[in-house]
C-alpha positions in Angstrom: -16.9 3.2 19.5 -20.7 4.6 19.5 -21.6 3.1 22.9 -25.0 2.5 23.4 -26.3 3.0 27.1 -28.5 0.5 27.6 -25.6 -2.5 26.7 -22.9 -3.5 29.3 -19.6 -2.4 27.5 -18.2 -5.9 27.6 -21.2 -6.5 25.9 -20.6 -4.3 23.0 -17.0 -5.2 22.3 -17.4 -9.1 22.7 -20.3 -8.4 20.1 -17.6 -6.6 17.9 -15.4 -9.4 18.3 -17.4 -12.1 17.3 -18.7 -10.4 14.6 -14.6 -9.9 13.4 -14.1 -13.7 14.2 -17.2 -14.8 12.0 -16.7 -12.5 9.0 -13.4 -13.8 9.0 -11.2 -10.7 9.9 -9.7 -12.6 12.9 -9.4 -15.9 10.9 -9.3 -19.7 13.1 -5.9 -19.6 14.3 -5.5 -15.5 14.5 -4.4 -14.1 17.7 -6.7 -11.8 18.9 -5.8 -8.2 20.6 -4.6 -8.1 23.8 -6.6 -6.7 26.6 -3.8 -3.9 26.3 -4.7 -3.6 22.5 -8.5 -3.6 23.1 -8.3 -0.5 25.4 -6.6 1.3 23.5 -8.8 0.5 20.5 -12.1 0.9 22.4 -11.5 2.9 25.3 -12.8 0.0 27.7 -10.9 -0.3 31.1 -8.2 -3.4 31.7 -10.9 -5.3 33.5 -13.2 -4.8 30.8 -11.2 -6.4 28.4 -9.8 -9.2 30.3 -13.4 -10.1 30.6 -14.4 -9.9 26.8 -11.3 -12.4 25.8 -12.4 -14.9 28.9 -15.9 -14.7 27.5 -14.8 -15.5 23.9 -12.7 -18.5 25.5 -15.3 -19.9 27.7 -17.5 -19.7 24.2 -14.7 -22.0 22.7 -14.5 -19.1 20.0 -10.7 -18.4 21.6 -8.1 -19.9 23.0 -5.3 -18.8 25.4 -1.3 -20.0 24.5 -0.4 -18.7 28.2 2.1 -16.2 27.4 1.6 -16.2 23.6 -1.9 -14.6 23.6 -5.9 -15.7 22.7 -6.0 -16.9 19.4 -9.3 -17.8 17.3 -10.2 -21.3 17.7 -13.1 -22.2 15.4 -14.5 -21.8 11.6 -17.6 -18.7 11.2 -20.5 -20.4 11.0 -22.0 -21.4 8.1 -25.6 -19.3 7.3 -28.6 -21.0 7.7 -29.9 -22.4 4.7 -33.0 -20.8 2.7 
């Protein structure tokens, strides 16, 4: 990832995540990476990315199966209209 300074980590890859949820790579239902998986993907520490999925669960966009994973839990957003 290009990392930018000024923006907590968990920051950057919850950003990264919702945007995957809401243009529908990581469709409702989808399990998500584990923390394992986002490490290795981002580089982040363990910590790190336990913290991103509990942030996507406490903003209902996940939800943990405990030992099954953190799947997607909700529909992207509709655009506003014009």
């Amino acid at each position: 990832m290009d990392w930018q300074p000024e923006i907590p980590r968990w920051r950057q890859v919850y950003a990264l995540m919702e945007e995957r949820i809401d243009n529908g790579t990581y469709p409702p239902g989808t399990r998500l990476p584990s923390a394992h998986d986002l490490v290795e993907e981002t580089g982040i520490g363990q910590v790190t990315a336990k913290r991103v999925l509990r942030e996507l669960r406490e903003a209902k966009l996940a939800y943990m199966e405990p030992g099954i994973g953190t799947f997607v839990s909700r529909l992207p957003e509709a655009p506003p209209a014009r």
